[in-house]
C-alpha positions in Angstrom: -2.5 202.0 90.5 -3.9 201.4 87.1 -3.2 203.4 84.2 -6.0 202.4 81.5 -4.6 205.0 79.0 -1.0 202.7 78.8 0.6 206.6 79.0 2.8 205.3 81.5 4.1 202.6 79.4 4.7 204.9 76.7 6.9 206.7 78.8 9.2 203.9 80.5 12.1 203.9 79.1 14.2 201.1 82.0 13.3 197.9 80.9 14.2 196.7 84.2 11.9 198.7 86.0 9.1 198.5 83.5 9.8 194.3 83.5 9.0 194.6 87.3 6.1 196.6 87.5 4.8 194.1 85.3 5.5 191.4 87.1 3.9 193.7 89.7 0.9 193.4 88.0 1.1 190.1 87.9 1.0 189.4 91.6 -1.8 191.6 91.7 -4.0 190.0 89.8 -2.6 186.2 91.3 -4.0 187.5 94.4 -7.2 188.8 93.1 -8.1 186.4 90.7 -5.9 183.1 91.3 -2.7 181.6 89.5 -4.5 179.4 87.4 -7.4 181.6 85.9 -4.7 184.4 84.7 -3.6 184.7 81.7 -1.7 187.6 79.4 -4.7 189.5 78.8 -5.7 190.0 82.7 -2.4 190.7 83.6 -2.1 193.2 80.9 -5.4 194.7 82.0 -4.0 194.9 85.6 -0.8 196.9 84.4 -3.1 199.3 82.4 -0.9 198.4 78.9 -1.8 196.8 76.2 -0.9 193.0 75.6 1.8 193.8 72.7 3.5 195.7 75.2 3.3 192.8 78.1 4.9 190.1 75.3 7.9 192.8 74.5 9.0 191.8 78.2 7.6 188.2 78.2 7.1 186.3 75.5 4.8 183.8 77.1 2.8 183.5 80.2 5.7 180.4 80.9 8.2 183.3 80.7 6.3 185.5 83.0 5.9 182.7 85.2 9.5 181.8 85.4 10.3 185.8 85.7 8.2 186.0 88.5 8.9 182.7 90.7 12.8 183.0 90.2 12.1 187.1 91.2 10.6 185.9 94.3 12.6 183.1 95.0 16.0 185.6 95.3 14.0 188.0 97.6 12.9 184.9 100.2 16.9 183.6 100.0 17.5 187.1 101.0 14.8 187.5 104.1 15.9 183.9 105.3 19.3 184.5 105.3 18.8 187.5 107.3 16.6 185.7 109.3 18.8 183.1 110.5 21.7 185.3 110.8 23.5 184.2 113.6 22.9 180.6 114.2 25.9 178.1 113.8 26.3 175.9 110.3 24.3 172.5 112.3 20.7 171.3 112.5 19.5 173.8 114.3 20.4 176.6 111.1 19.0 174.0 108.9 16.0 173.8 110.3 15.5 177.2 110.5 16.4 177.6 107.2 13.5 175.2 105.7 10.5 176.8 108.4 11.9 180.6 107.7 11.4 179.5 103.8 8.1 178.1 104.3 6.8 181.3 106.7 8.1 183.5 103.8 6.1 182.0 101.1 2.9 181.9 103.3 2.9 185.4 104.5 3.4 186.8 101.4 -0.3 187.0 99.2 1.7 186.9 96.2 3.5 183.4 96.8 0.8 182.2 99.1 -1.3 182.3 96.3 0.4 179.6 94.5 -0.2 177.0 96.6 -4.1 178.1 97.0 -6.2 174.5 95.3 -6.0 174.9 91.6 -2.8 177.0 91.4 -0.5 174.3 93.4 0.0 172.1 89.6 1.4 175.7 88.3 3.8 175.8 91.4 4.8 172.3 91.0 5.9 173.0 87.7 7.7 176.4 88.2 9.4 174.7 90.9 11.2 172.0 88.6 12.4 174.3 85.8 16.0 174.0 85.4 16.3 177.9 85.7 14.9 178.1 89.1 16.6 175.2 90.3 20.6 176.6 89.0 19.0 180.1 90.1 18.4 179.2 93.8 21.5 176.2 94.2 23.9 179.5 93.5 21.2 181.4 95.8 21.1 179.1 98.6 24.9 178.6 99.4 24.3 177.9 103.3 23.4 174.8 103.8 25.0 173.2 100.3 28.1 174.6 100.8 30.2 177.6 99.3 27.8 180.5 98.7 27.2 180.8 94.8 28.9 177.5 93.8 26.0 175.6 91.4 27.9 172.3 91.1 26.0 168.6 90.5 25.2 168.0 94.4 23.9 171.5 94.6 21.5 171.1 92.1 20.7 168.2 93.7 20.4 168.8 97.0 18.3 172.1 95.5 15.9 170.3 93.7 15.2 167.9 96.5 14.9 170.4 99.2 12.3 172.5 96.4 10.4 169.6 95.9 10.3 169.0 100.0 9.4 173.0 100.6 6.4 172.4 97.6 5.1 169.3 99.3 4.9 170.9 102.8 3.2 174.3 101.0 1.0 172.3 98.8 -0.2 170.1 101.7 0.8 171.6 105.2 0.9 170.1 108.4 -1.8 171.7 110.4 0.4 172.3 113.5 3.5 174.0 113.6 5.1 171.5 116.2 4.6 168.9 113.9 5.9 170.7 111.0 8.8 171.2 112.7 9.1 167.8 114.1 9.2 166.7 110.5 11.7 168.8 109.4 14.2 168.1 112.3 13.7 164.5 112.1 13.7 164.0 108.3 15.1 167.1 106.2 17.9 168.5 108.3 19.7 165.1 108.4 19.3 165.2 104.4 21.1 168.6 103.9 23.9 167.8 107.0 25.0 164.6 104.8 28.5 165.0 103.3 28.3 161.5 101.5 28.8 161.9 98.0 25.6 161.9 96.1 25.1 160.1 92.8 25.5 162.1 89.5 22.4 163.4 87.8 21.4 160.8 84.5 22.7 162.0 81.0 
């Protein structure tokens, strides 16, 4: 609900809290308005504060940004994981793990609206920040091995698999059974090697 007289604001006092119903805020007005066409000021405007108040949490919309997509990248790890609860370390649990990671982003406005025409640069982006990528290889754990661990294959493996999981949001198959198809045939094999992957370029 929006508070035009900031006297909410004025009365936070858990910047934790107050951090997140800003970024609150700021999937409200993704939704409403589109990724691309908001800035500090709508989001502000959205929260009912004032813009100062908005850059004590975030110093830049790239801040924001980063706040929000790494944010929302922990809570999918967490609904996938419990989604694929279960099913035995093999193809069939890393398959799973891509589509249940794909049917979170798309059934959430929020994320969804990151991949909507305009917005899917933004994502792209996000997507290859060094922050999200250590973030999510200590996230992941299943299928890059022990949960937490952010070594060099990790972050490899992560930011492949990221840049896989964009693609097929950005540009989706229309049918499911060919979504899947794909992913059985081409991704799972990926994240089942235990070769030894080349280190990253210094």
């Amino acid at each position: 609900m929006r508070d035009p007289t900031g006297s909410s604001w004025r009365r936070e006092a858990q910047p934790e809290h107050a951090a997140n119903k800003l970024l609150d805020a700021a999937e409200e007005a993704f939704i409403e308005q589109g990724v691309s066409a908001v800035g500090m000021a709508e989001i502000a405007e959205v929260a009912g504060c004032s813009r100062g108040t908005l850059y004590r949490y975030f110093g830049s919309r790239h801040e924001l940004h980063l706040a929000y997509v790494q944010r929302e990248a922990m809570r999918i790890v967490r609904r996938v994981r419990s989604a694929i609860t279960g099913l035995e370390d093999g193809p069939e649990r890393s398959v799973e793990y891509v589509l249940q990671t794909l049917r979170a982003v798309r059934s959430n406005p929020g994320t969804a609206a990151w991949f909507e025409p305009g917005a899917a640069g933004i994502a792209a982006r996000m997507s290859r920040a060094s922050e999200v990528i250590e973030t999510l290889a200590g996230a992941f754990g299943e299928p890059f091995g022990e949960r937490g661990h952010a070594d060099d294959e990790a972050l490899l493996r992560t930011r492949w698999l990221v840049r896989v999981i964009v693609s097929l949001l950005t540009d989706p198959e229309e049918d499911p059974a060919r979504e899947r198809a794909l992913v059985e045939r081409f991704v799972a094999p990926a994240l089942l090697y235990d070769g030894a992957l080349p280190s990253p370029r210094t």
